[in-house]
LOPA-162013 format. One record per atom (N, C-alpha, C): residue in three letters; x, y, z. Coordinates in pm, whole numbers, padded with zeros to 5 digits, always signed. Layout:
BEGIN
AlaXYZ/...
REM end
This chain:
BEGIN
Unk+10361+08881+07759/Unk+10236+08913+07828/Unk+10266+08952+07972/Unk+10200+09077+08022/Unk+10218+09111+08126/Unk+10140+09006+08256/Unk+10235+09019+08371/Unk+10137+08954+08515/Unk+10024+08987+08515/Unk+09960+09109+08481/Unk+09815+09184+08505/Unk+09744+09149+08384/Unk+09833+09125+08289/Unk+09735+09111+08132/Unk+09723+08963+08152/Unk+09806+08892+08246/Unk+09762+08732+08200/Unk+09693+08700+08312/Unk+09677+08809+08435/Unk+09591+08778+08541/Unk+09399+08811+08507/Unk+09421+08893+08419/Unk+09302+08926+08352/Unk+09219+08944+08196/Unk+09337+08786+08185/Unk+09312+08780+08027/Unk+09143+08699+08002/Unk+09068+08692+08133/Unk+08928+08602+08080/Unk+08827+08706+08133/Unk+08901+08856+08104/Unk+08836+09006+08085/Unk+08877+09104+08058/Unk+08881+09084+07924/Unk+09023+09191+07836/Unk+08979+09328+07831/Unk+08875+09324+07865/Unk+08845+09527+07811/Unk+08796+09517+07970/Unk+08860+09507+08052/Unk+08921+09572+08189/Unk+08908+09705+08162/Unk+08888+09807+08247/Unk+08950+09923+08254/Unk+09079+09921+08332/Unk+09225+09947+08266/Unk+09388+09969+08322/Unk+09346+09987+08452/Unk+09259+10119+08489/Unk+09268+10161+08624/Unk+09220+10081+08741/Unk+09134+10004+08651/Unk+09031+09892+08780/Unk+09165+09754+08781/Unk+09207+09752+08630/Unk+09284+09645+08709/Unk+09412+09676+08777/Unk+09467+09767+08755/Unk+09563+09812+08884/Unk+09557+09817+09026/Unk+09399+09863+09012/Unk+09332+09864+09148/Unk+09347+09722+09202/Unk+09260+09649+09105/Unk+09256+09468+09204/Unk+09403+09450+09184/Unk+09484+09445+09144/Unk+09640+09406+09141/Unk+09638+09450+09292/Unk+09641+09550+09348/Unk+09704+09635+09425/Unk+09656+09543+09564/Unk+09493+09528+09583/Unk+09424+09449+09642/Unk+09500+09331+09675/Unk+09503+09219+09507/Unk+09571+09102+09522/Unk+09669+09088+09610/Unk+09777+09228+09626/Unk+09867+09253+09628/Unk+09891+09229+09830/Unk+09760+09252+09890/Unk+09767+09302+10023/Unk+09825+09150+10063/Unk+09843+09150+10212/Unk+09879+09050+10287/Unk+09741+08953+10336/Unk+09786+08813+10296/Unk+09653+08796+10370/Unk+09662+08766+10532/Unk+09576+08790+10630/Unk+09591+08820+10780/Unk+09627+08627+10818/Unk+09677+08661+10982/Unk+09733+08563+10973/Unk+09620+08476+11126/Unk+09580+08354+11076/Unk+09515+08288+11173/Unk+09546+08309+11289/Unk+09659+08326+11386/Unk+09679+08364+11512/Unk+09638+08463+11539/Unk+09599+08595+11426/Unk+09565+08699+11480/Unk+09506+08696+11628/Unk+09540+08777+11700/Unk+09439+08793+11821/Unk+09345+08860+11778/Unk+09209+08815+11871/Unk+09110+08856+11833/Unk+09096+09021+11860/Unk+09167+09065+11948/Unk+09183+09247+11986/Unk+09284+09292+11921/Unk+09343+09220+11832/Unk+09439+09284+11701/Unk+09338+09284+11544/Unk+09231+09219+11568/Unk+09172+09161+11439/Unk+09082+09304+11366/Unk+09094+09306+11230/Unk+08999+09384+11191/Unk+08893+09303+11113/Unk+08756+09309+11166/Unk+08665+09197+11068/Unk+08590+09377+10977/Unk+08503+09255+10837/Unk+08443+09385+10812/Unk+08338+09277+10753/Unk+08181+09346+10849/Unk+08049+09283+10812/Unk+08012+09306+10680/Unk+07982+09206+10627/Unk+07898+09269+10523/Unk+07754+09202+10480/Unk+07692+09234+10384/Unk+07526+09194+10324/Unk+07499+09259+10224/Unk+07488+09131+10109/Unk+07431+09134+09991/Unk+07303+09138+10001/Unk+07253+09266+09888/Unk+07076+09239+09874/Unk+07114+09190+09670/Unk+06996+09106+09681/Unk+07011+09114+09525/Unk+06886+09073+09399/Unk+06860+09005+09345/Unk+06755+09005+09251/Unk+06683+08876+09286/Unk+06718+08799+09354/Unk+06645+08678+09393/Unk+06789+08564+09513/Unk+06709+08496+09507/Unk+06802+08378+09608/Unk+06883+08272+09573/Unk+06837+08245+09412/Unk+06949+08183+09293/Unk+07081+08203+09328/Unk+07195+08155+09364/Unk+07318+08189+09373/Unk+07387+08191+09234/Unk+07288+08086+09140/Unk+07355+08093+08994/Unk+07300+08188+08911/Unk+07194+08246+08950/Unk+07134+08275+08858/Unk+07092+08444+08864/Unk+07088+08486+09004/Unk+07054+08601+09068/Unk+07167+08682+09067/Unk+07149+08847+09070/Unk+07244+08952+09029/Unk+07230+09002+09193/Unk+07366+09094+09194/Unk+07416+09193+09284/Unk+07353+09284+09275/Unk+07267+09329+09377/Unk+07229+09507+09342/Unk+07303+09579+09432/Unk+07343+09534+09552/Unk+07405+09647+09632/Unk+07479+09589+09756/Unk+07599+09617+09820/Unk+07666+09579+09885/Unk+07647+09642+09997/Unk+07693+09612+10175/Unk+07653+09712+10271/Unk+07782+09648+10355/Unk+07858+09745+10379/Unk+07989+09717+10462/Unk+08026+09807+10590/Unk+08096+09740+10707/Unk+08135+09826+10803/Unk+08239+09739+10908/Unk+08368+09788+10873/Unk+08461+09751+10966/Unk+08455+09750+11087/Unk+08513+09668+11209/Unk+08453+09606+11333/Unk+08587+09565+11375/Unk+08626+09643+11497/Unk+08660+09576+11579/Unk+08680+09585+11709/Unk+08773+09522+11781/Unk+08747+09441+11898/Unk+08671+09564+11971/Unk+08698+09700+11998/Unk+08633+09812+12067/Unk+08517+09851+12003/Unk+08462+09814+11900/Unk+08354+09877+11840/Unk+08362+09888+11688/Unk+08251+09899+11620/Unk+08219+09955+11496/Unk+08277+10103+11438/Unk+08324+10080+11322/Unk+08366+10245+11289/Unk+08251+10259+11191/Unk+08197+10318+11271/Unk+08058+10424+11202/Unk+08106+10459+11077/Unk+08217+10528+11108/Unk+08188+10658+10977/Unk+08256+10538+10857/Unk+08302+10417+10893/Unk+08323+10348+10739/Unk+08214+10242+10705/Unk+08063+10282+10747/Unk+07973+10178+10677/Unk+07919+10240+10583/Unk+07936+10148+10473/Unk+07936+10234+10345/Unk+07815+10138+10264/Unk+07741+10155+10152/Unk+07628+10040+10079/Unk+07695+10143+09927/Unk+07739+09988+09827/Unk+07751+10047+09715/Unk+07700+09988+09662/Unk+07593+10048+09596/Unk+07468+10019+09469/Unk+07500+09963+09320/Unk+07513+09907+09277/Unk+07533+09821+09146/Unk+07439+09913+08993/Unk+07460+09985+08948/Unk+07379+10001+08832/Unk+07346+09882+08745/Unk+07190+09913+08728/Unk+07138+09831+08625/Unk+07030+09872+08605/Unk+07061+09917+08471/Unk+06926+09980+08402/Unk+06782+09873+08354/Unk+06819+09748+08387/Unk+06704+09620+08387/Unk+06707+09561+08513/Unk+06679+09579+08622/Unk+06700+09554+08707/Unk+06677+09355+08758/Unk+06530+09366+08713/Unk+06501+09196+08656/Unk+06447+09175+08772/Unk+06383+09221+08883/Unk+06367+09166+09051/Unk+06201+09180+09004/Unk+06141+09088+09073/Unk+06009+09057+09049/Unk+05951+09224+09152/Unk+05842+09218+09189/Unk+05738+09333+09249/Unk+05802+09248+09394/Unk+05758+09106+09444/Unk+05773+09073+09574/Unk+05916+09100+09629/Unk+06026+09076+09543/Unk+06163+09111+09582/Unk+06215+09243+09634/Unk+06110+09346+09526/Unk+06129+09505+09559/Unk+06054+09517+09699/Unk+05962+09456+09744/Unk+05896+09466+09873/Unk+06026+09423+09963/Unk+06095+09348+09921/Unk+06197+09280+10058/Unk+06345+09431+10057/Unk+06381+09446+09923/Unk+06515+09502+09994/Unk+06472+09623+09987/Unk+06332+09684+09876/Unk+06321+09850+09875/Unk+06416+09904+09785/Unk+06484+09865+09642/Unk+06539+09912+09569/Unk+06470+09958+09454/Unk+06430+10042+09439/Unk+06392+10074+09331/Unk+06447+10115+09159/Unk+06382+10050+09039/Unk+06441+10045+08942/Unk+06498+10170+08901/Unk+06478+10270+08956/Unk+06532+10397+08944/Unk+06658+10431+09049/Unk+06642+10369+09149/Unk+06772+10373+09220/Unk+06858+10249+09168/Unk+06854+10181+09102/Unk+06911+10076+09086/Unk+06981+10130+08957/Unk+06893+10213+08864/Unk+06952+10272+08741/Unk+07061+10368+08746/Unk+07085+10443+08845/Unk+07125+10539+08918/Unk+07278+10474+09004/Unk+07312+10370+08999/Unk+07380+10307+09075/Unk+07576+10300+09009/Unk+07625+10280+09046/Unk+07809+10273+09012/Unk+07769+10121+08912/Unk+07887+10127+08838/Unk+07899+10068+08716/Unk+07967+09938+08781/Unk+07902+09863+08737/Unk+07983+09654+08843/Unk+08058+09645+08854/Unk+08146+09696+08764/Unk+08353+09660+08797/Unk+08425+09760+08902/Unk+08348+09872+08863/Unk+08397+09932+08977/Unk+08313+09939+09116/Unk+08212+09935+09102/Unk+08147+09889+09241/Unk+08181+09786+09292/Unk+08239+09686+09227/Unk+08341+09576+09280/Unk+08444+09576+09315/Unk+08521+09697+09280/Unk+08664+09759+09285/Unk+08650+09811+09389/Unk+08538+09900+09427/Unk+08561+09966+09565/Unk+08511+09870+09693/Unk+08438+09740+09670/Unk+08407+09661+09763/Unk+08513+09581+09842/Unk+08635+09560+09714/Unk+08746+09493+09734/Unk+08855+09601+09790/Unk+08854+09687+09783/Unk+08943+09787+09846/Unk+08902+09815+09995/Unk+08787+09818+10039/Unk+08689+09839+10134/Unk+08738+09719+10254/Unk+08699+09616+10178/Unk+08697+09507+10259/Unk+08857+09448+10272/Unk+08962+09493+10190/Unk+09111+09425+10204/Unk+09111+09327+10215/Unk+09216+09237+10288/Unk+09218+09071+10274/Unk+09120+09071+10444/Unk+09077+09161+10529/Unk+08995+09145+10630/Unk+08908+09017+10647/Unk+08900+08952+10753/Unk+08791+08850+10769/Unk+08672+08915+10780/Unk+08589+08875+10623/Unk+08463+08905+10671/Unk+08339+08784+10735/Unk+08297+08901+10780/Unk+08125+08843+10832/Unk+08033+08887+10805/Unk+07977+08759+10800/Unk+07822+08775+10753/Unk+07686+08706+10825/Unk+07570+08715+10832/Unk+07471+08633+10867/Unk+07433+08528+10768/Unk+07452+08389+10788/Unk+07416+08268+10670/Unk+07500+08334+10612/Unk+07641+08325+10596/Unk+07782+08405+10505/Unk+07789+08301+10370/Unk+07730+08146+10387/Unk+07722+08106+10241/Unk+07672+08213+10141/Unk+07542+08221+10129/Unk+07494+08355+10054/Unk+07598+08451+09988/Unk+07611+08533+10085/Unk+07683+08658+10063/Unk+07812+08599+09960/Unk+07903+08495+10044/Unk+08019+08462+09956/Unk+08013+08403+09833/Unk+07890+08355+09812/Unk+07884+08296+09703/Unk+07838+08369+09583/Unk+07762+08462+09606/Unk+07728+08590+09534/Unk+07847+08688+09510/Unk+07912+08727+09615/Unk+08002+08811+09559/Unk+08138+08743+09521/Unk+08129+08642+09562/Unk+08274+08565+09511/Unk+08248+08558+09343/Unk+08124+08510+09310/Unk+08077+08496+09181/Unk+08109+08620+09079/Unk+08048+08743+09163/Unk+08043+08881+09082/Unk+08198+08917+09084/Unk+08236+08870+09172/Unk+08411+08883+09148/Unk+08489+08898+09065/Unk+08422+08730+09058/Unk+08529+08623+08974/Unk+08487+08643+08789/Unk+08354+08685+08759/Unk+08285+08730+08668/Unk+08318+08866+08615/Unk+08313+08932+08711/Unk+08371+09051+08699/Unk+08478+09091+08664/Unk+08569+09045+08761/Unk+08695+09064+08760/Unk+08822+09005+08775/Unk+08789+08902+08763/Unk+08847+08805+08715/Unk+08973+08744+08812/Unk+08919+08758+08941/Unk+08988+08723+09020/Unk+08935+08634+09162/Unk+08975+08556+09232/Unk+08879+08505+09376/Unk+08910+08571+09482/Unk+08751+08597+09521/Unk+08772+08668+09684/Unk+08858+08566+09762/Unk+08957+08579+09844/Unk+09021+08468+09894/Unk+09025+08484+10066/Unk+08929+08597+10089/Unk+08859+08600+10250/Unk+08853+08522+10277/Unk+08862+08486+10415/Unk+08789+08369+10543/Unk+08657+08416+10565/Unk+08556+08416+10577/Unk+08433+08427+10589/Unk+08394+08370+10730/Unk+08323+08453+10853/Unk+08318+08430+10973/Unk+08151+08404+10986/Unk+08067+08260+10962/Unk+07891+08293+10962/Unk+07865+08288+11111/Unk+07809+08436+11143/Unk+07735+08440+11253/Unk+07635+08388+11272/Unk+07518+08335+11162/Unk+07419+08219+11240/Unk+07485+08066+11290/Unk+07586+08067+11278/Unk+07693+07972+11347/Unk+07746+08005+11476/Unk+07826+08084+11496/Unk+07916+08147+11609/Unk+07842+08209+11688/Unk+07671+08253+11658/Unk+07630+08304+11797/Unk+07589+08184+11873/Unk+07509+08099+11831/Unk+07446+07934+11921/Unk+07569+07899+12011/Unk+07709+07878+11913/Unk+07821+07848+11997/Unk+07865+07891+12065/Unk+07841+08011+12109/Unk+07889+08139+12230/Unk+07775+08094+12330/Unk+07633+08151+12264/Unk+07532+08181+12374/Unk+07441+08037+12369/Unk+07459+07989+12454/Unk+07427+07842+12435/Unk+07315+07822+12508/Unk+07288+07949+12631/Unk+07191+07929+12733/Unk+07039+08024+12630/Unk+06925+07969+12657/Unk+06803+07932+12584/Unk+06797+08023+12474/Unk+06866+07988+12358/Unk+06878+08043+12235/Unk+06865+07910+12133/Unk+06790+07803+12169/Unk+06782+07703+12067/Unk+06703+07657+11968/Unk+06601+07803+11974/Unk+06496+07832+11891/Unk+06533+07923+11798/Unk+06619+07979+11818/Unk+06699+08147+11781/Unk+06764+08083+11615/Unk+06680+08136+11514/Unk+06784+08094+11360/Unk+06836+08166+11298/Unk+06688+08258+11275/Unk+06706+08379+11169/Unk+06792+08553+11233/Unk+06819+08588+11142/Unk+06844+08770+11194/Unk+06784+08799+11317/Unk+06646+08789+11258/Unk+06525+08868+11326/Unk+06547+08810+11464/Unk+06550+08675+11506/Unk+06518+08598+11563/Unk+06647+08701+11674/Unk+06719+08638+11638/Unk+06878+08717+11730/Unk+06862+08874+11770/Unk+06838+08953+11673/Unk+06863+09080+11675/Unk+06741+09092+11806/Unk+06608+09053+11783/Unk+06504+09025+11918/Unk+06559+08997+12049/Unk+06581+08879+12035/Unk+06697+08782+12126/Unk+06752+08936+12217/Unk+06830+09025+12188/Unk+06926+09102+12223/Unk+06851+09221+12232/Unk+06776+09284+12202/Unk+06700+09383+12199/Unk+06759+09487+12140/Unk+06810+09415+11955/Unk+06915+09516+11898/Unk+06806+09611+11793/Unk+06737+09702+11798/Unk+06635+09748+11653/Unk+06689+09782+11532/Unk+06622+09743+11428/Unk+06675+09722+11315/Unk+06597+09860+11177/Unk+06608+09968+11200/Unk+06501+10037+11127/Unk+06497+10057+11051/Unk+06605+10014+10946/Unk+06693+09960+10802/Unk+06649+09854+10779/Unk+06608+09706+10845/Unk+06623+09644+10789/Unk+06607+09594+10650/Unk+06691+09498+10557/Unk+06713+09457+10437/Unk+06775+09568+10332/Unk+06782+09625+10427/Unk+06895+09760+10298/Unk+07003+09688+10384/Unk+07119+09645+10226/Unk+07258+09560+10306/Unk+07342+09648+10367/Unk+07321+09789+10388/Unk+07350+09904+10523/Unk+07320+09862+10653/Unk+07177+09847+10653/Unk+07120+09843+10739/Unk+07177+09734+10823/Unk+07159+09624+10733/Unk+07178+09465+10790/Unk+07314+09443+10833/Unk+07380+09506+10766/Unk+07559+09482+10777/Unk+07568+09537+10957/Unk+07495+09701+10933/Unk+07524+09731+11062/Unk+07448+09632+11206/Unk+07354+09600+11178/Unk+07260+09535+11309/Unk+07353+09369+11331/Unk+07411+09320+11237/Unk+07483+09227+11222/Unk+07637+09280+11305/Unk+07674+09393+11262/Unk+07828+09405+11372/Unk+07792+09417+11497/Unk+07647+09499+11521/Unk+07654+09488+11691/Unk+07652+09329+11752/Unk+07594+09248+11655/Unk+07569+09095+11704/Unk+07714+09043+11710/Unk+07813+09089+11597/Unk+07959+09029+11647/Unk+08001+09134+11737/Unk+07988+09220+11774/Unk+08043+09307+11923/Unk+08009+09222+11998/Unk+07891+09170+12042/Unk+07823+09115+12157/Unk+07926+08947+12166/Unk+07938+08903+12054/Unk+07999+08808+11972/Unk+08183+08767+12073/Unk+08217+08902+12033/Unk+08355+08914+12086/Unk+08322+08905+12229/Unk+08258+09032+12268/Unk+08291+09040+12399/Unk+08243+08879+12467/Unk+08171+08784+12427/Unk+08144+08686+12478/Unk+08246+08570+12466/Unk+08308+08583+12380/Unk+08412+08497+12315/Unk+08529+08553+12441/Unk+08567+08653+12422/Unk+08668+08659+12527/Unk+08644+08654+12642/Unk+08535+08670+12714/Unk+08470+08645+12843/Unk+08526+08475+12845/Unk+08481+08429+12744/Unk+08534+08256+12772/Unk+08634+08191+12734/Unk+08778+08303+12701/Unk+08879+08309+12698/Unk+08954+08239+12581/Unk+08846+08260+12459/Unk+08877+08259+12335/Unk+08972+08373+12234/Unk+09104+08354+12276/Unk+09154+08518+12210/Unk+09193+08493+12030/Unk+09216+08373+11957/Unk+09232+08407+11819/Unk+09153+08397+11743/Unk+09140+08444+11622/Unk+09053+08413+11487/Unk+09024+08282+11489/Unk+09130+08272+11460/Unk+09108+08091+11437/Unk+09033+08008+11451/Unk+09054+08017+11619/Unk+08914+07950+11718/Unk+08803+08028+11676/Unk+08777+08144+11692/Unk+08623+08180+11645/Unk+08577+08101+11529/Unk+08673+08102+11395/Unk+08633+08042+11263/Unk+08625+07919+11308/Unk+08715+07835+11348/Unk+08681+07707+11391/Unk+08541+07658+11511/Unk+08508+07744+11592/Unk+08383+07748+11688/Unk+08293+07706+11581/Unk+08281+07818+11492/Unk+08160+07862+11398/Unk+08163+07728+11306/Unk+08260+07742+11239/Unk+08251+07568+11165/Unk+08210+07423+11242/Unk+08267+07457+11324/Unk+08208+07292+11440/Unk+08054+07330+11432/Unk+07976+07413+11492/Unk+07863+07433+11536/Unk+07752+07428+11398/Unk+07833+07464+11279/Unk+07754+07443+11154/Unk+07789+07250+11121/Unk+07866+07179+11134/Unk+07853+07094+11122/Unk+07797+06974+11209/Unk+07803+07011+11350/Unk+07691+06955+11474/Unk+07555+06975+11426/Unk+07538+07131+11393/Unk+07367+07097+11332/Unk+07347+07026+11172/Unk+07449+06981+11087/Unk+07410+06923+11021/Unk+07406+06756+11040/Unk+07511+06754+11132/Unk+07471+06611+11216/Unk+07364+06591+11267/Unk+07296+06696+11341/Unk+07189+06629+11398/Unk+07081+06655+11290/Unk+07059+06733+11206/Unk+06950+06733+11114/Unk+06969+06593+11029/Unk+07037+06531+11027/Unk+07030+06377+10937/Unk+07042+06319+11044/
REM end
C-alpha cells in the first residue's frame, strides 16, 4: 500500500489528482514560531455556511487573502463557493450571507474547493474573527473531505485586538463593533470575501500596534491572543 493510498484510505474514490495535490500541501514546511512578525505571511480567512451547528452545518463558501507585515495582497483575495445542489439554509440564513440556491448550485465541487483552499492558504498562520468557528468548520470539511487535518495555528482576532488596544475598547466584541471602532466600512459584509478582507485591515492595524509595543514574533501574538481569551473566561466565571 502506497503512503498516499494509506494516507487516504478513509476516502478511497479520491480523485489521484486531488490527492497528489493535498500530498504536496502535507508536504509544505510548517512555519516556525520565531518567525518574525515582518517575515510572517498570515492568510485571513471566513467561513459562511448553512447554519452555526459546527456538527451539523455545511460549508458554502470560503473567503481568503494573504497579509502581511506591509499590507494585504489584493489581487490574492479569493471566495471559493462550495457546490450544492440542496443547499439546506433556512430563508433567515440566506438573508445573513446572500447565497443563493442557484449560486450555491453553480459552485466548485467540495474536494476540490477544498484542494484549492489548502493550496491557497499553505501551512500559513491563519486568521480569523471568533477563529473557533471557522477552524472547526473547515478543519471538519477537511478532515471529511479529505482526509487529512488542517494543522494551521489559527490567530483569533476577537482576542488579539482587546490585547493590543486596551484603551476604551471594553465594550468592543463583535466585527461590527471593531470594524466601527476604526472607521473600517464594510460594503460586503457576510460574503466570506468581504469579511476576510475588513478582517485583514483589523490585523494591519493589529501589527502595526503590536510592533509599536515591541512585539516582533508570532508566537507572542498567538500567545497575547490566547492569554486574553482565557482572562475573559476567568472573569466570566
Amino acid at each position: 500500500m502506497s503512503f498516499l493510498h494509506a494516507l487516504f484510505q478513509s476516502t478511497p474514490d479520491i480523485d489521484p489528482d486531488l490527492e497528489a495535490r493535498v500530498g504536496r500541501w502535507r508536504a509544505l514546511p510548517e512555519p516556525t514560531p520565531s518567525t518574525r512578525i515582518d517575515d510572517a505571511r498570515f492568510v485571513v480567512i471566513d467561513v459562511e455556511t448553512t447554519g452555526l451547528d459546527v456538527h451539523r452545518s455545511e460549508l458554502l463558501s470560503v473567503g481568503l487573502v494573504p497579509v502581511y507585515m506591509d499590507g494585504a495582497v489584493l489581487g490574492g483575495l479569493t471566495e471559493i463557493l462550495m457546490r450544492r445542489e440542496n443547499n439546506g439554509f433556512s430563508k433567515d440564513n440566506l438573508v445573513v450571507h446572500g447565497i443563493t440556491p442557484t449560486e450555491s448550485a453553480s459552485g466548485v465541487d467540495t474536494e476540490e474547493a477544498l484542494t484549492r483552499v489548502l493550496e491557497h492558504v499553505e501551512k500559513s498562520w491563519l486568521v480569523a474573527f471568533h477563529a473557533d468557528f471557522d477552524r472547526a468548520m473547515l478543519g471538519r470539511a477537511v478532515r471529511r473531505h479529505l482526509g487529512v487535518k488542517l494543522s494551521n495555528t489559527f490567530l483569533d482576532m476577537a482576542w488579539l485586538l482587546p490585547a493590543l488596544f486596551t484603551e476604551s475598547t471594553k465594550n468592543l466584541q463583535g466585527l461590527d463593533d471593531w470594524l466601527g471602532h476604526f472607521g473600517i466600512p464594510a460594503p460586503a459584509r457576510h460574503r466570506a470575501s468581504g469579511d476576510a478582507l475588513v478582517t485583514a485591515e483589523l490585523l494591519l492595524m493589529a501589527l502595526a500596534e503590536a510592533h509599536r509595543q515591541g512585539i516582533r514574533d508570532v508566537r507572542d501574538l498567538v500567545k497575547l491572543a490566547v492569554a486574553q481569551s482565557k482572562l475573559h473566561g476567568f472573569m466570566r466565571h
